[in-house]
N, C-alpha and C positions, 0 to 999 in steps of 0.2 A: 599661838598655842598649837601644838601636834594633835589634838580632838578634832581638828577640821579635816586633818591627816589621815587619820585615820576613821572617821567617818566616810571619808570619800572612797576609802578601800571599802570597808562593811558595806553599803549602798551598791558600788558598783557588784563584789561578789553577790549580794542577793535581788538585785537586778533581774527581772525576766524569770526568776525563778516562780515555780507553785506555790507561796505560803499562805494559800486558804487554809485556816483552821490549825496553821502551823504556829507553833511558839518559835522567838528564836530566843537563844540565851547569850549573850557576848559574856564569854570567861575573860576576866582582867586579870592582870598581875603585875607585880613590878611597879615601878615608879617610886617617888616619896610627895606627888601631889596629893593634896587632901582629897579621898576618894567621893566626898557628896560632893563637891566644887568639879571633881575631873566628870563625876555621873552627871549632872548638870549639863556642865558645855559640850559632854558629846553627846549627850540628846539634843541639844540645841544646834549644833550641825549636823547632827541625824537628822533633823526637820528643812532644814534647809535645803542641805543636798539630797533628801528625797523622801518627799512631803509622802509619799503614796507609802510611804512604811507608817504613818501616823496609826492606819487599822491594822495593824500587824503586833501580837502579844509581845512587846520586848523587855525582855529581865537582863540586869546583870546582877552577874556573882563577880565577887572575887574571890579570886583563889588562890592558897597559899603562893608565896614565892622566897626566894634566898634572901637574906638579911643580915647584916653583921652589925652586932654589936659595936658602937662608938666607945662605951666605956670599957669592960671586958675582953672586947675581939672575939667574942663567940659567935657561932653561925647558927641560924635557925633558920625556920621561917613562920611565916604572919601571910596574914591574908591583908591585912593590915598594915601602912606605914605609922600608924600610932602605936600600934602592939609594944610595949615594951620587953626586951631581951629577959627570954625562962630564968636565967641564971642570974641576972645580977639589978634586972628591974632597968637598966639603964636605956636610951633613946639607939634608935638601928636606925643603917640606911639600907637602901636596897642594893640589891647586886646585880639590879636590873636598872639602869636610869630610867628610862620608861616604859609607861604601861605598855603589853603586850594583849592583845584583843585575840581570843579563839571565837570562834561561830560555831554553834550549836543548833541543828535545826530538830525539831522536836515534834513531833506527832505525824 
């Protein structure tokens, strides 16, 4: 799975960094993995490749991305690969194949 992928980039970027008292926030987007199953395993390589983030406040969000309608062909976005398409209710992929991770350091 790519969460060990990119967990090993998150870790290495905040690596040596100050995050006393600091939030970080990992922005996702993109993909069509089930997001509590993708939040999951990349906590769980987040722990592995680097246990010393365990005291450190970590949130994710997701946040919207492209999406086209399977039934329709309309384009929107969801933050969401469950979000069903505004217009016709029907099932989206993403226009992303995988999740894309921002870092966010916060306080």
């Amino acid at each position: 799975m790519h969460e060990a992928g990119i967990a090993r980039s998150i870790a290495g970027a905040l690596r040596g960094r100050q995050l006393d008292g600091r939030r970080v926030v990992l922005h996702v987007h993109g993909g069509d993995h089930d997001p509590d199953a993708f939040e999951a395993s990349l906590r769980f390589h987040l722990q592995l490749e680097a246990p010393e983030l365990a005291a450190v406040a970590l949130e994710l969000v997701r946040d919207p991305a492209p999406r086209l309608c399977v039934r329709c062909g309309a384009r929107f976005s969801a933050a969401r690969p469950d979000q069903p398409c505004p217009e016709c209710g029907g099932a989206s992929l993403s226009l992303e194949e995988h999740e894309q991770v921002e870092i966010e350091l916060v306080g």
